[in-house]
C-alpha positions as CSV (number, residue, x, y, z in Angstrom):
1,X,-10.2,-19.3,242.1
2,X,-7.5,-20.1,244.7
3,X,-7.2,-23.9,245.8
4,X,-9.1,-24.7,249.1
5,X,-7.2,-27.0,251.6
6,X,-9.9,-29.9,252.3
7,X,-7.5,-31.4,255.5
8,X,-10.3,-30.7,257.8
9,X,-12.8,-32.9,255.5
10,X,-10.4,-36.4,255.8
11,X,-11.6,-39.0,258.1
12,X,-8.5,-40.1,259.5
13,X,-10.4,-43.2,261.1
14,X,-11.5,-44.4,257.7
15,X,-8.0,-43.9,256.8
16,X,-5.2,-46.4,256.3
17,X,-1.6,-47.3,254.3
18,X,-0.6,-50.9,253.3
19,X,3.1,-51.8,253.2
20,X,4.3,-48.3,255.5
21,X,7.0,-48.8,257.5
22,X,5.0,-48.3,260.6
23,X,7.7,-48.2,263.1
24,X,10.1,-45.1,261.0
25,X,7.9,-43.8,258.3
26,X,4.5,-43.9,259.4
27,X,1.1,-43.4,257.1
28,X,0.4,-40.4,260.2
29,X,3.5,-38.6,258.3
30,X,1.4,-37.9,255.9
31,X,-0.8,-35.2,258.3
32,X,2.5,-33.7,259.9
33,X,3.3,-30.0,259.5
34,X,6.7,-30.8,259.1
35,X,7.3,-32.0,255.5
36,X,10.5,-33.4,256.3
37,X,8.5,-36.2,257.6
38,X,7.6,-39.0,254.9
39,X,5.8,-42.3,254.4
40,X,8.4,-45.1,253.2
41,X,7.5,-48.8,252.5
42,X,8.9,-51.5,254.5
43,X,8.6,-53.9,251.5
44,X,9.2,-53.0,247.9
45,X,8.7,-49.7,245.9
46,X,4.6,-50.1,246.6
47,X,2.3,-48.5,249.1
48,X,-1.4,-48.2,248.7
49,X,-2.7,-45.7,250.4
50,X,-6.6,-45.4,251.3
51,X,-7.9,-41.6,252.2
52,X,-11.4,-41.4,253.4
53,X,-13.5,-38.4,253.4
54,X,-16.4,-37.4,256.0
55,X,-18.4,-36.0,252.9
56,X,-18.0,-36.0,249.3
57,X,-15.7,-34.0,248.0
58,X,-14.4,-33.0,244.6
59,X,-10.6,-33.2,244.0
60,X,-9.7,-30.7,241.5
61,X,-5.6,-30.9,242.3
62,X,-3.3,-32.6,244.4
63,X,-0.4,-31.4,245.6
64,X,2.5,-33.6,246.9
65,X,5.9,-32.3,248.2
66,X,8.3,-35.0,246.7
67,X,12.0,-35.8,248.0
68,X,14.6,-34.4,244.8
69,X,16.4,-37.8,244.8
70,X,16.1,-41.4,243.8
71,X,13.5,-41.9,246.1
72,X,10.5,-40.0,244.5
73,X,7.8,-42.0,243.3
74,X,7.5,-42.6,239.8
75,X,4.3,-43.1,239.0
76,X,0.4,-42.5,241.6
77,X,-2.6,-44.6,240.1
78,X,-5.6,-42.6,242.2
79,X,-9.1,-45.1,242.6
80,X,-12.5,-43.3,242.9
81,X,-14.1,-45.1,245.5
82,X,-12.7,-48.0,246.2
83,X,-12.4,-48.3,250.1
84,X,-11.4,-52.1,250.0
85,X,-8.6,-52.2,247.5
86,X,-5.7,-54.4,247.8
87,X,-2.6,-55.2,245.9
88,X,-4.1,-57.6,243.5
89,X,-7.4,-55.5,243.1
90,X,-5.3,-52.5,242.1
91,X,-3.1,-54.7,239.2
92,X,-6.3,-55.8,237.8
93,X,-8.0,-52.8,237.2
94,X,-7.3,-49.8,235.8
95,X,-6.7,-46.8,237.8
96,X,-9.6,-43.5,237.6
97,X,-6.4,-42.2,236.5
98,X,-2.7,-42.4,236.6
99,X,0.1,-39.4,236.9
100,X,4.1,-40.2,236.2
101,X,6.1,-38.0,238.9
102,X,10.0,-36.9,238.8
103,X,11.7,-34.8,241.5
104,X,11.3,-31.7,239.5
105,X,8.1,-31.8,239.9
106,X,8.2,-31.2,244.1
107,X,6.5,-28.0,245.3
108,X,8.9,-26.0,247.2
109,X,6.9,-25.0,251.0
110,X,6.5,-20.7,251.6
């Protein structure tokens, strides 16, 4: 069964990034056609990154198109419904589950 792109099913209102560098590498990057587009923190190594849905969905993959250099993320904790997490709420509990990443893992675009 192929993969079916939910886009059309996020709720960009109820959507929202802390720690983005807003005024270079928005959260919006996230939705751009053009992957070379990217979120960045303005902070530290952290973002937390809230997506909202307009009805339940079941997430079955993820795919994320990942820079091939030091700059990749290492690791993505994902929370199931937790629309108020912070910073401190996400070091105290344990993630719905947790993936490690490396460059080689990028998906290359058609």
């Amino acid at each position: 069964m192929a993969a079916e792109n939910i886009n059309g099913l996020i709720s960009k209102a109820g959507c929202f990034c802390l720690n983005e560098k807003a005024a270079s590498h928005p959260f919006s990057n996230l939705f751009a056609p053009d992957h070379s587009a990217f979120l960045e923190s303005d902070a530290d190594e952290q973002l937390l990154i809230t997506i909202s849905f307009n009805q339940t969905v079941s997430l079955k993959n993820l795919v994320f198109h990942l820079p091939t250099d030091e700059t990749c993320p290492q690791s993505v904790k994902l929370y199931l419904n937790q629309p108020s997490l912070g910073f401190s709420d996400a070091n105290d509990m344990p993630a719905t589950q947790a993936l490690t990443l490396s460059p080689s893992d990028s998906v290359e675009q058609p």
